[in-house]
Every structure is written in C-alpha cells, then in structure tokens.
C-alpha positions in Angstrom: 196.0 92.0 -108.9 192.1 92.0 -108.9 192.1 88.4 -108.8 194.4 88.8 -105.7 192.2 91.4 -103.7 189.1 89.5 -104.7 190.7 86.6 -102.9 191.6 88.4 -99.8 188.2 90.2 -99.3 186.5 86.7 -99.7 189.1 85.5 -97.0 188.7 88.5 -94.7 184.8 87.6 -94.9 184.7 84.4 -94.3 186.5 84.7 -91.2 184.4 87.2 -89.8 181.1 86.0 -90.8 181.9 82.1 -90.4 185.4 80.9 -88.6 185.7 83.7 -85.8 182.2 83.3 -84.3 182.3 79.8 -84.7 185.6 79.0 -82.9 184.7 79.7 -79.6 181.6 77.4 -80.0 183.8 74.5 -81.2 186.7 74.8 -79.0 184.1 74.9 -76.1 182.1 71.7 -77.5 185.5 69.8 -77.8 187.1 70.8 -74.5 183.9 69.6 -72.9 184.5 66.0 -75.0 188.0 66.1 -73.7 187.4 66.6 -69.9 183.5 66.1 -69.4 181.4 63.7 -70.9 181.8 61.9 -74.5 180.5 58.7 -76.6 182.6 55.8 -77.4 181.8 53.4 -80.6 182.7 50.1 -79.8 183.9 47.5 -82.5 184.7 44.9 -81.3 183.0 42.1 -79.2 185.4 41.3 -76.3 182.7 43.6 -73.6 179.8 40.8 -74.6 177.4 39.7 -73.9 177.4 43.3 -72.1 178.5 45.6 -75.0 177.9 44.5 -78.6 180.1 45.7 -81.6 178.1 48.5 -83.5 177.4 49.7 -79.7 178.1 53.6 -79.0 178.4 54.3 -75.5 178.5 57.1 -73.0 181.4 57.7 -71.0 181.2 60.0 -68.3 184.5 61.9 -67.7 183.9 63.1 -64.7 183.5 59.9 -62.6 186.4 59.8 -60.9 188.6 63.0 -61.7 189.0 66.2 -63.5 191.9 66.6 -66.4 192.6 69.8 -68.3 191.0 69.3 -71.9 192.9 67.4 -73.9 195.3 65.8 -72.1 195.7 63.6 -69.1 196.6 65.9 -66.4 194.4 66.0 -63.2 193.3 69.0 -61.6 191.2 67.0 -59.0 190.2 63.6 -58.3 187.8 62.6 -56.2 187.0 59.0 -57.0 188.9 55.8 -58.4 187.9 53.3 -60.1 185.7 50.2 -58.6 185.2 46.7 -58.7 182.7 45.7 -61.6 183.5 49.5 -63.1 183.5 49.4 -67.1 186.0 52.0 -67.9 187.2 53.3 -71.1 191.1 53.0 -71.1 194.2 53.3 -73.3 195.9 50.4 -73.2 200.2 50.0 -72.1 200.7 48.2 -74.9 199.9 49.9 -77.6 198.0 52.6 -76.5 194.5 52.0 -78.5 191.3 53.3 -76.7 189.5 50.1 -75.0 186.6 49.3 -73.0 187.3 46.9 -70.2 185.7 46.1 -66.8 187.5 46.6 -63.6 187.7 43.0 -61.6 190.6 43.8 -59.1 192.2 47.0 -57.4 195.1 47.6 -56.3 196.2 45.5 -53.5 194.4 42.7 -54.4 195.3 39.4 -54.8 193.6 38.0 -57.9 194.0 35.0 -60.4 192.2 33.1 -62.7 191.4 29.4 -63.1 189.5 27.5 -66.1 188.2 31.0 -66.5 186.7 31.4 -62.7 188.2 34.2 -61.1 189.2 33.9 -57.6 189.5 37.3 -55.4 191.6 37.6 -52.5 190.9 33.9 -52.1 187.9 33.8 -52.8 186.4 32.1 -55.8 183.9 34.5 -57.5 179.7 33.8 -57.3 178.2 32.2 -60.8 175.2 32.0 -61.8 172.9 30.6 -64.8 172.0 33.4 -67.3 169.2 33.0 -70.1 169.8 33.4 -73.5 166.6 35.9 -73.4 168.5 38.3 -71.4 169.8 41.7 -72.7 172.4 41.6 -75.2 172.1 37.6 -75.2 169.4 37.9 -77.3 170.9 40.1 -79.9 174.0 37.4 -80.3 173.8 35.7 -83.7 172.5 31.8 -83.7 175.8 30.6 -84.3 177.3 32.4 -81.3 174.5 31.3 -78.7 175.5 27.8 -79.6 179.8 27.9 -79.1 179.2 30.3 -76.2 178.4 29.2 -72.6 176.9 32.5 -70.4 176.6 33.3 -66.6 176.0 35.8 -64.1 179.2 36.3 -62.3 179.1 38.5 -59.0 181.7 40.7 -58.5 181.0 42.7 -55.3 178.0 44.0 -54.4 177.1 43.6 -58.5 176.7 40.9 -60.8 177.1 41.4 -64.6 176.5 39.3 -67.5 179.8 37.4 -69.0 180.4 34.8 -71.7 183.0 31.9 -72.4 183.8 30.3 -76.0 185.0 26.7 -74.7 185.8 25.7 -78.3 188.1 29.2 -78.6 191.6 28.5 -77.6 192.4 31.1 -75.0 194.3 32.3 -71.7 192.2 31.0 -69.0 194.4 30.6 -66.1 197.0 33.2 -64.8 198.3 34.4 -61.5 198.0 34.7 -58.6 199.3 38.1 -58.9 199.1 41.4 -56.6 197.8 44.2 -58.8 200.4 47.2 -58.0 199.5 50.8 -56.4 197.9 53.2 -59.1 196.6 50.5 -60.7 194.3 47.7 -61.7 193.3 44.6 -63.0 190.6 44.8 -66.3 189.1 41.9 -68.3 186.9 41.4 -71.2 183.1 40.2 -70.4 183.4 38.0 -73.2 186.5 36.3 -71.1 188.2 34.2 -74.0 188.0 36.6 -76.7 189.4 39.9 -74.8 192.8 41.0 -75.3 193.3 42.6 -71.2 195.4 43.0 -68.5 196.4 39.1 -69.2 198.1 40.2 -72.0 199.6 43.4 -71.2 199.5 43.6 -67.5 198.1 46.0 -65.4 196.2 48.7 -66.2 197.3 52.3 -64.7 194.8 54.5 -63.6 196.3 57.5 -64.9 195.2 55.8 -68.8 191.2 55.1 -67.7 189.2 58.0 -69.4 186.5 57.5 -68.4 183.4 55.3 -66.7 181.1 53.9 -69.8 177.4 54.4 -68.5 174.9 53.4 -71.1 174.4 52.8 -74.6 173.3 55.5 -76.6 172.9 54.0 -80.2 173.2 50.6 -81.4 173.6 49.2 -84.7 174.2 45.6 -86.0 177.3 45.0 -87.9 176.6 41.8 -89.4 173.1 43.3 -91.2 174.3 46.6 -92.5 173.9 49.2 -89.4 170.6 47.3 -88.7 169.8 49.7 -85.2 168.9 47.4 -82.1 166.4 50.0 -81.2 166.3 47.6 -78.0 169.6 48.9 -76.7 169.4 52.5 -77.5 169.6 54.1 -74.2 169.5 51.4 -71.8 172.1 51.2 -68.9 175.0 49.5 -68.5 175.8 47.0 -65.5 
C-alpha cells in the first residue's frame, strides 16, 4: 500500500511540476509546425543540383493558404502555387512527403522531349551552367562526369537542373493538359526523379508547403560532413 501511494504522489508531482505546464508549450510549438512554418530533411537527390541529400530545408506554410494544425483543411487561401515554385508535397501514389518543383499549372499544355520541356508550345530557354556554381560544386567527382547541367528558364526565373544521359529514364511524355486544382512537378535532377511522370498530377490540396532555403547541410557520403557553404542560403 505504501509502495502504491508512493507511486501516486510521484505521479501527481510530476504532472504538476513537469507535464501540465509543459503541454501548452508543446502543443503550441507543434501546431505552429503543422500550419506555419517547419524544416524538411531531404534524402534523396532527385531536387539536384538545387537541393542535395543531407539538405534540411525551410518550408514556409503559409505561402499560399492557411490549414487548421494538423490536418489539410483550409481556412483561407490566398495564393497557389507558381511556375518554378519548389513545394513540399505528398505524393498520389503513395503518399510520402516530397520535394518537387512546379513546371506547369493547371490549364497548361505541357510535354517533354529528350528531356526539354515544351510549355504551351513553347520549348523552354537553356542555358550553359558551370560546374563552380552552387550545389554543382558540392556534387562528387564521379557525378560531375555522367551528369550534363544547365540553366533552364521557366518564367520569369531560371533554376539550375541536371540530366544523367548514361541513366535510363522517362524523358519524353505528353502533351498533356494538367487538370483544374492541380499541377505538373518534376525533379531538378530530371532523370533521376520519381514525379508527376510517374504518378500524374499533383493536387494542390497535397502541397504543404513552399521550400525557401536551406537551413543545414550535411554530406552523406562523408559522415554528416556540414557544407557550411549552404547553410542558410536561398533557394531558386
């Protein structure tokens, strides 16, 4: 029976000095996570040469809507998605958390050929990219030599994106009209993404969130090495 008492005054105080005042706290700090702003570790390399695995990223939550913490319902929406957007998504398929660019809204007619994407038409701007530019650089010696990089315009933006000619891969599809309440995402690193060419288009009701910047960085392949480089630098 003392054993028994002994227990429940130990429980009794440990929920007023410790659990009760730290609930609110908590509750408040994950809520805002949920509906606000949150970080996003990315590990895998389908986003290069633009996001690296070991990369944590920012996503801000509030860039196009407001949900009610912890799920997916919208109190108010006041942006979509746009063109060159890097979102943070769920995928249709199989509903694992991905980070994906936005090349086509909906209403556009979009397809892909030898891995040029063609907008409405219109064949998308390339250009050279050096392998001294950001994230390029931080690619491993064997990668810089199977991968062939560019500048590809999308817009009013250009961003930097990579193809692995050697890699076999799905680089021609469409054309296709992305649907309403939806669109079209790809992988930067265009022949090593799985995206909306494999599991179609992308609702915007799954998008979490727009990624901003890297926060952290650390390289895989050399034990967490940080790329102090990329720590806080923004994403385009």
């Amino acid at each position: 029976m003392k054993a028994t008492a002994l227990a429940r005054r130990a429980t009794r105080s440990l929920w007023a000095g410790w659990i009760r005042p730290l609930a609110l706290p908590i509750l408040g700090i994950l809520a805002a996570k949920s509906a606000l702003a949150d970080i996003n570790y990315v590990p895998t390399g389908s986003m290069k040469p633009t996001i690296l695995e070991g990369d944590v990223v920012v996503v801000n939550k509030l860039a196009y809507d407001l949900k009610v913490p912890f799920t997916r319902h919208r109190l108010a929406e006041w942006s979509a998605p746009a063109r060159g957007d890097i979102v943070v998504c769920f995928s249709p398929e199989d509903g694992v958390r991905l980070v994906k660019r936005v090349v086509a809204l909906a209403g556009d007619t979009v397809e892909l050929r030898d891995d040029v994407l063609v907008l409405n038409g219109t064949s998308l701007a390339y250009a050279p990219l050096a392998v001294t530019a950001s994230g390029v650089r931080d690619l491993e010696p064997a990668e810089l030599r199977s991968a062939l990089f560019a500048r590809e315009t999308l817009g009013e933006s250009a961003h930097s994106m990579m193809v692995l000619p050697a890699r076999p891969a799905r680089r021609n599809f469409g054309p296709v009209v992305v649907p309403s309440d939806h669109c079209l995402v790809l992988g930067d690193n265009r022949d090593n993404s799985r995206d909306s060419r494999y599991f179609g288009f992308m609702p915007v009701e799954r998008i979490v969130g727009r990624a901003e910047a890297v926060f952290v960085s650390g390289d895989l392949d050399h034990w967490l090495r940080p790329r102090f480089g990329r720590f806080c630098t923004a994403l385009e």
